[in-house]
C-alpha positions, 0 to 999 in steps of 0.5 A: 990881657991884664989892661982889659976887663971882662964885663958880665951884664946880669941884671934883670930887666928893670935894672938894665938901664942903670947897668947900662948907664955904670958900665958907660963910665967904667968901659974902656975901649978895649973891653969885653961886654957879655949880655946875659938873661933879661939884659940881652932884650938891651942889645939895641940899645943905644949906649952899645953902638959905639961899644966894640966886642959884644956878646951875648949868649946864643940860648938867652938870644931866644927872647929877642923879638929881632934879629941879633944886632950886627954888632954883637956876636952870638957864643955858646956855653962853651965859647963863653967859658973860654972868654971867661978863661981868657981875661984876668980881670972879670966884673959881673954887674947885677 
């Protein structure tokens, strides 16, 4: 997996935007994106759509008003620390 790259959205809610607009030039068609905390209340956004293998944690997917978007994959503590586990290369964006 060394040509692929683990993405961990983190930001609070106010620089989610900003997050999203960086990770649009850093994505690759074959990485991994994981919302985390206030950034979760981003799912729909738009910028995700196209995106392929999103994720986002099943306890910070409480705060969505609506249902989980069909294109994201809700994971557990667990699950998510195996997907950590599985990459080499991990990017935590704040």
């Amino acid at each position: 997996m060394s040509d692929k790259t683990l993405y961990l959205i983190q930001s609070s809610f106010i620089y989610t935007d900003h997050i999203l607009n960086q990770l649009d030039q850093l994505y690759g068609s074959h990485d991994h994106v994981v919302l985390m905390g206030d950034a979760v209340l981003f799912a729909a956004d738009q910028r995700l759509t196209n995106k392929q293998n999103l994720y986002l944690l099943e306890n910070d997917a409480e705060i969505l008003s609506e249902s989980i978007p069909e294109n994201f994959k809700s994971i557990s503590y667990p699950q998510f620390a195996q997907l950590v586990l599985d990459f080499n290369r991990c990017i935590s964006l704040k």
